[in-house]
Kinemage of the C-alpha trace (Angstrom):
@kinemage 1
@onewidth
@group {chain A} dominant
@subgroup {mainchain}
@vectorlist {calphas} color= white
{ca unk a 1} P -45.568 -26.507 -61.828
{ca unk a 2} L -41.956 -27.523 -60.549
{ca unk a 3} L -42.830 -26.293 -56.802
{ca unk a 4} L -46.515 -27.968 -56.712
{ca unk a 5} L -44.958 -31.000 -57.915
{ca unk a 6} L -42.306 -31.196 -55.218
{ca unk a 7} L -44.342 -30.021 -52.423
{ca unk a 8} L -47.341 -32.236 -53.196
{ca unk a 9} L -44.663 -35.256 -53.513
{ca unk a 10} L -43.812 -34.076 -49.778
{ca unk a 11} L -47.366 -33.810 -47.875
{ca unk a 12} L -49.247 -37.280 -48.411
{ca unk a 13} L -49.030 -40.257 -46.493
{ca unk a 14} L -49.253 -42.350 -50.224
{ca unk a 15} L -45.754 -43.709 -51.871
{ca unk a 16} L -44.985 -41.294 -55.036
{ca unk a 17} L -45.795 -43.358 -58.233
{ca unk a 18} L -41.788 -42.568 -58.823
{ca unk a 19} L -40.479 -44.197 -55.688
{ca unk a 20} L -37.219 -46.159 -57.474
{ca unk a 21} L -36.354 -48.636 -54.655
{ca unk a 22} L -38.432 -51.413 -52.602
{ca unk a 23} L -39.226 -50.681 -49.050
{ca unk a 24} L -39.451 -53.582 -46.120
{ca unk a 25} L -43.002 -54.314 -47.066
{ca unk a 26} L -42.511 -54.988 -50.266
{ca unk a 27} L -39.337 -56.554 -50.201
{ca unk a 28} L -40.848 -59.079 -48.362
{ca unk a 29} L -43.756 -59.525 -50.420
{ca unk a 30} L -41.147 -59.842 -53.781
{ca unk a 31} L -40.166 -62.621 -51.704
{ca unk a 32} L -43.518 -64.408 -50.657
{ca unk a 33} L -44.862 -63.534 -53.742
{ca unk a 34} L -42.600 -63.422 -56.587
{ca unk a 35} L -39.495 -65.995 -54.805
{ca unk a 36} L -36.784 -63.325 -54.972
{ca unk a 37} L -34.532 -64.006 -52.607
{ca unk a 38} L -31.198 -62.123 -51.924
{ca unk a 39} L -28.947 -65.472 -52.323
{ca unk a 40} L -30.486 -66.878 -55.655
{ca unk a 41} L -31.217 -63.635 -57.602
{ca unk a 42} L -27.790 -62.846 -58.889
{ca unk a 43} L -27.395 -66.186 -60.336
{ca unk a 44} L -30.829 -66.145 -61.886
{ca unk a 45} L -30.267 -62.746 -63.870
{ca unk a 46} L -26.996 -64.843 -65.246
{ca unk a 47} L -28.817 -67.665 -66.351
{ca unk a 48} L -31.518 -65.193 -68.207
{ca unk a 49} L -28.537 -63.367 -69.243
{ca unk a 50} L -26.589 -66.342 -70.646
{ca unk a 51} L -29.975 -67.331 -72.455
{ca unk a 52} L -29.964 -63.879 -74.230
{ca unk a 53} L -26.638 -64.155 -75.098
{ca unk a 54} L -26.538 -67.741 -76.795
{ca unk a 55} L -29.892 -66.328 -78.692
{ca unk a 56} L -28.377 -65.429 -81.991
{ca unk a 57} L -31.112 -63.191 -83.714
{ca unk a 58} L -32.221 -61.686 -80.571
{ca unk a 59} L -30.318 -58.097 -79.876
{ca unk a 60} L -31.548 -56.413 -76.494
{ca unk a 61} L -30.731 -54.846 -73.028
{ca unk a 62} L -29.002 -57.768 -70.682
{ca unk a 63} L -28.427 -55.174 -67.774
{ca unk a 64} L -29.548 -56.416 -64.291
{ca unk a 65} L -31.653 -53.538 -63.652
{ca unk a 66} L -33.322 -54.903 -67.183
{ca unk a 67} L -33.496 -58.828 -66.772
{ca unk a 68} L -35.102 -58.269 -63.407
{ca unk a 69} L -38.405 -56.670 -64.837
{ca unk a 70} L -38.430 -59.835 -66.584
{ca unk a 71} L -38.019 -62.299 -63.828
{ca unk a 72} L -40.233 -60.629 -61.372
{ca unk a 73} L -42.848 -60.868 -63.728
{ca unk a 74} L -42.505 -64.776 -64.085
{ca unk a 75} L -41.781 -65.207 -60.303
{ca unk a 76} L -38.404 -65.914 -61.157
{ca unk a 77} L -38.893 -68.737 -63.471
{ca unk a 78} L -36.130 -67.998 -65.959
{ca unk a 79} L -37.538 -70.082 -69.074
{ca unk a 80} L -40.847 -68.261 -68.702
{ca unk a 81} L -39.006 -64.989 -67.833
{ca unk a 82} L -36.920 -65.869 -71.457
{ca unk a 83} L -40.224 -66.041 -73.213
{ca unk a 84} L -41.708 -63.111 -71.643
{ca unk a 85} L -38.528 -61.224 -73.245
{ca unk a 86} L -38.636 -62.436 -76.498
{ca unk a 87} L -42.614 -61.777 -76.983
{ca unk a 88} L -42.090 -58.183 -76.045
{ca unk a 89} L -39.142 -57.652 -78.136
{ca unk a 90} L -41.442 -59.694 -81.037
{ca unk a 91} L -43.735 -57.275 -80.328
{ca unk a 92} L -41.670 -54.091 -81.261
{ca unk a 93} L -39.264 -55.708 -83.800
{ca unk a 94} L -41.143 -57.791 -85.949
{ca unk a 95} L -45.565 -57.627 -85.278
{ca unk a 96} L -46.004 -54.524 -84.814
{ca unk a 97} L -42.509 -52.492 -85.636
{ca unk a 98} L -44.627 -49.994 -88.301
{ca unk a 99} L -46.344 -48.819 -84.871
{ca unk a 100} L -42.919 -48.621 -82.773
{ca unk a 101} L -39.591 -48.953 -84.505
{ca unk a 102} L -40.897 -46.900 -87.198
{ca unk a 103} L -43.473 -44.385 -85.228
{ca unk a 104} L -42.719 -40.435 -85.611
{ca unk a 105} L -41.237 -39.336 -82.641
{ca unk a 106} L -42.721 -35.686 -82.455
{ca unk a 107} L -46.211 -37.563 -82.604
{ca unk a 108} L -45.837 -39.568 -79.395
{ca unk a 109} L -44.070 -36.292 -77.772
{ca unk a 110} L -47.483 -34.146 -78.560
{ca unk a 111} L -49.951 -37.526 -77.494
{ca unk a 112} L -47.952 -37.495 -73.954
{ca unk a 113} L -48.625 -33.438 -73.849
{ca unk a 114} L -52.154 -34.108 -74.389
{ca unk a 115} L -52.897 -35.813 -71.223
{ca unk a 116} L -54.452 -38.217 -73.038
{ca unk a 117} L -52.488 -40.642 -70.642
{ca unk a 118} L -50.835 -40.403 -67.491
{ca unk a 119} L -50.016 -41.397 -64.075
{ca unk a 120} L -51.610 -40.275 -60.411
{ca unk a 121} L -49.382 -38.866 -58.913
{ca unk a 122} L -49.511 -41.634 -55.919
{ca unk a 123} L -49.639 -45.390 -55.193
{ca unk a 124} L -52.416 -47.078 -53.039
{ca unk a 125} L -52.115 -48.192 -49.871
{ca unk a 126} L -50.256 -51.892 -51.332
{ca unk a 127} L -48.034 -49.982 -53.577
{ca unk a 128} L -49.676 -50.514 -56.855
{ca unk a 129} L -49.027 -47.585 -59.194
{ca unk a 130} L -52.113 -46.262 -61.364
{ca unk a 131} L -52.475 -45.201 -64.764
{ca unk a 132} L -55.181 -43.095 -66.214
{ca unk a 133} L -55.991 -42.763 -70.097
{ca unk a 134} L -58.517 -40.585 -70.811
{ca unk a 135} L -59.913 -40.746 -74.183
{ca unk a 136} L -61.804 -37.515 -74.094
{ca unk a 137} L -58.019 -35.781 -74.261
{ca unk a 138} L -57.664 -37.742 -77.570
{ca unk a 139} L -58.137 -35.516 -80.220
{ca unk a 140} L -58.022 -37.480 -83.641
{ca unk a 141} L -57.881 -34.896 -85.823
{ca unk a 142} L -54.444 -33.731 -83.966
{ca unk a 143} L -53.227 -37.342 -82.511
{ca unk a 144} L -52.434 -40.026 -84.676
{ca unk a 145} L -53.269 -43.805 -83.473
{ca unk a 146} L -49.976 -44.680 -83.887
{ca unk a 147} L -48.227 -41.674 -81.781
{ca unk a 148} L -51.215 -42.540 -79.360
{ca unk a 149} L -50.101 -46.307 -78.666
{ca unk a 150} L -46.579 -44.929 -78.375
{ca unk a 151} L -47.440 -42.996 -75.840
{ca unk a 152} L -49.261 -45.561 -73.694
{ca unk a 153} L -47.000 -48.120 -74.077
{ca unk a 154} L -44.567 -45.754 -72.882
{ca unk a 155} L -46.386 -45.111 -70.072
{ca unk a 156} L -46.719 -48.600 -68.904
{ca unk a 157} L -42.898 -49.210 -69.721
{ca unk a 158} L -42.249 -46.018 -67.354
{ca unk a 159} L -44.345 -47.515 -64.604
{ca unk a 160} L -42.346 -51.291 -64.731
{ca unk a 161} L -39.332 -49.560 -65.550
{ca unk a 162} L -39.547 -49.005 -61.060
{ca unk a 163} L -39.042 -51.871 -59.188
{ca unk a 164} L -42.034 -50.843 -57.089
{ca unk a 165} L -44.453 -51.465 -59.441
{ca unk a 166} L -42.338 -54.949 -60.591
{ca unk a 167} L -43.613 -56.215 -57.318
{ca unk a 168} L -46.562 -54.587 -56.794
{ca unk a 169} L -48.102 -54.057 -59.969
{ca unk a 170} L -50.317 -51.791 -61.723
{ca unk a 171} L -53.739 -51.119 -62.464
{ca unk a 172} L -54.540 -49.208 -65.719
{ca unk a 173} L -57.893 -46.583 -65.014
{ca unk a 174} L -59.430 -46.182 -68.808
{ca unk a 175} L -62.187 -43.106 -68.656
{ca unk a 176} L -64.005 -43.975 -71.729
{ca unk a 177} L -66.925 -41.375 -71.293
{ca unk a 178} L -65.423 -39.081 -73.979
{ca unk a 179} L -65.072 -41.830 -76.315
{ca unk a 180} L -66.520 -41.564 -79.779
{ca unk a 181} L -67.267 -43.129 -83.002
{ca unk a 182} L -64.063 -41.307 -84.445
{ca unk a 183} L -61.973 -43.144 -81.654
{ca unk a 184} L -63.625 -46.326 -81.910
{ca unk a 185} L -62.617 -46.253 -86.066
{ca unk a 186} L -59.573 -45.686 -85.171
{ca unk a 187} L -58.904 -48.642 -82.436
{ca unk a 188} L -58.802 -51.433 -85.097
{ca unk a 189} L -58.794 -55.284 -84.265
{ca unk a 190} L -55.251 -55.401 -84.772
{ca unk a 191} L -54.473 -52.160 -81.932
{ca unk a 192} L -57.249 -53.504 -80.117
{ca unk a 193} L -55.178 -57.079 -79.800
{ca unk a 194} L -52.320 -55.455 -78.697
{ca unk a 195} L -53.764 -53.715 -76.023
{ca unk a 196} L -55.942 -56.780 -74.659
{ca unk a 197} L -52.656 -58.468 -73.961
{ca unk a 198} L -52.131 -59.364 -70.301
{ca unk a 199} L -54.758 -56.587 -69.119
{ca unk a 200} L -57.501 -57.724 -66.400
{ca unk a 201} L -60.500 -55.277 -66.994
{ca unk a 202} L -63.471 -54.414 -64.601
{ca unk a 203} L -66.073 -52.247 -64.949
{ca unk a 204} L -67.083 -49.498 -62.483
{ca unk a 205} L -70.378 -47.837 -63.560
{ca unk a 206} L -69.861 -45.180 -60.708
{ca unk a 207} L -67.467 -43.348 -58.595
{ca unk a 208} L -68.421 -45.488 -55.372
{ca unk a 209} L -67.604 -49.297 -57.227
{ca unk a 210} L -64.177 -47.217 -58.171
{ca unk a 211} L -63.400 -46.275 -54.991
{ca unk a 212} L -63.340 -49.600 -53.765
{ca unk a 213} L -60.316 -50.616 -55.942
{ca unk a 214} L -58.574 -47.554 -56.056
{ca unk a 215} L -58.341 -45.133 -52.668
{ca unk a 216} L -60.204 -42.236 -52.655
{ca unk a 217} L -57.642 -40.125 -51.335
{ca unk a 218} L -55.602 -40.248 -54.394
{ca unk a 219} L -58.048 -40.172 -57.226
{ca unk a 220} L -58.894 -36.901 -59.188
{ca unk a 221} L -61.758 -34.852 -57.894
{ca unk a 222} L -63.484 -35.629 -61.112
{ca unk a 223} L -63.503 -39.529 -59.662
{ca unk a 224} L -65.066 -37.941 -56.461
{ca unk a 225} L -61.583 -38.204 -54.800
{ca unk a 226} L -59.929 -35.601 -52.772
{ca unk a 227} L -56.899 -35.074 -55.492
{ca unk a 228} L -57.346 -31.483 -56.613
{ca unk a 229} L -54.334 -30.417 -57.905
{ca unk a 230} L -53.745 -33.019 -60.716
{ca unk a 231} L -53.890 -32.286 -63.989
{ca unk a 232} L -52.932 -35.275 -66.341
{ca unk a 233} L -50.896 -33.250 -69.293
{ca unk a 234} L -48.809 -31.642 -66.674
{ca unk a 235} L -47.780 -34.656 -64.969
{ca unk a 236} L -47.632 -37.026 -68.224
{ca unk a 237} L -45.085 -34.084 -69.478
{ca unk a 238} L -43.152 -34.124 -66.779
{ca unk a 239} L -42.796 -37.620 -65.686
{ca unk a 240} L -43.175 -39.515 -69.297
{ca unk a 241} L -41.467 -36.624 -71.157
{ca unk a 242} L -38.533 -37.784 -69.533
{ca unk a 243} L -38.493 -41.046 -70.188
{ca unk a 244} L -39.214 -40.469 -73.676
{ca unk a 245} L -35.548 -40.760 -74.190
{ca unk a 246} L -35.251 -44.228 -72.672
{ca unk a 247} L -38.431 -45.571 -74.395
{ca unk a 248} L -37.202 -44.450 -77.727
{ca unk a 249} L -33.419 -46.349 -76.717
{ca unk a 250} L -35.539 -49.466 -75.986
{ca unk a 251} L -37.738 -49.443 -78.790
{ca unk a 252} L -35.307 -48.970 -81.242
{ca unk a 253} L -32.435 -51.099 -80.411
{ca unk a 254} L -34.421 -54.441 -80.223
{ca unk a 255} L -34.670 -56.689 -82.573
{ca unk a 256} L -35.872 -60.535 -83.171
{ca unk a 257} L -35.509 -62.479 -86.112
{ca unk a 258} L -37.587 -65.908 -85.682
């Protein structure tokens, strides 16, 4: 698996979904886009920082590396960028902490083995990274919901945790033709919530319409694209069973009293 991972990495003309920097392109588009710019940026993480900071009940990362997820997400506007923070961290402390802070780890470990989601292996031709979940992976007799949600949100978190997809973004494929009653009992109105939140969804009733958003080149062959070697459990387990570690730091070393 090791050497088909590093030789596929090697032979396309596509940006690897783990890329880890910004190239010209998009450092000029984080700058048209998002208003990063080189002079401002330092003192814009300090005034998120010092935000954080004077935010008693709030406990969480203040690394740069950290705060800029935060900013580039609210086009460096640090009050919004604040907010943004404090929701997520809501999210995982307080809302919905019987799904995170107090999730079984092995269970999210076995839902990333399962390919239920994953990652192609590439970015398209703007540098947007893609997710797949693929609910025909999801066994729910072997998968609980909650290690399930733990393992997309880590997923996502993986894919903004590179500053390629901060400015370029993501689009999330969801493959529901496996889906069945079972899953749809277990996606309550309160999962269902969390997942609606800040996700843009289109519908593609065939290969062709998905084609047009997403490049042929690098979908799976079962998309009619020309990707034949991936396989989603191999790639989620190598590339999210990695950052497991880091997810579980996050997750479990927030918290926000209101």
């Amino acid at each position: 698996m090791g050497s088909t991972y590093e030789e596929m990495m090697k032979n396309s003309e596509y940006l690897p979904f783990q890329l880890g920097y910004l190239t010209a392109e998009m450092r000029e588009k984080a700058k048209r886009d998002l208003n990063e710019k080189e002079d401002t940026r330092s003192s814009f993480i300090e005034e998120l920082r010092e935000l954080i900071l004077n935010e008693k009940n709030l406990k969480c990362r203040t690394d740069d590396e950290f705060l800029l997820q935060f900013l580039r997400s609210r086009k460096f506007n640090v009050k919004k960028s604040f907010a943004c923070l404090k929701k997520l961290y809501n999210i995982f402390g307080d809302s919905y902490s019987d799904v995170f802070a107090d999730h079984n780890v092995s269970s999210t470990r076995e839902a990333l083995q399962s390919g239920f989601g994953s990652h192609l292996p590439y970015r398209d031709e703007e540098g947007t990274a893609v997710l797949l979940v693929k609910t025909s992976n999801w066994d729910t007799n072997k998968y609980d919901t909650i290690g399930i949600f733990n393992s997309i949100t880590a997923m996502v978190m993986k894919a903004i945790d590179d500053p390629a997809t901060q400015v370029c973004g993501v689009h999330l494929l969801i493959d529901v033709s496996g889906m069945s009653l079972q899953h749809v009992r277990c996606l309550t109105a309160r999962y269902l919530y969390l997942v609606s939140q800040g996700v843009q969804i289109y519908f593609h009733n065939d290969n062709k319409s998905l084609q047009k958003l997403i490049p042929k080149a690098i979908l799976p062959t079962e998309y009619g694209g020309d990707n034949t070697e991936f396989d989603p459990a191999v790639w989620s387990s190598r590339e999210l069973g990695m950052f497991l570690p880091k997810y579980l730091k996050i997750i479990n070393h927030c918290s926000i009293n209101n």
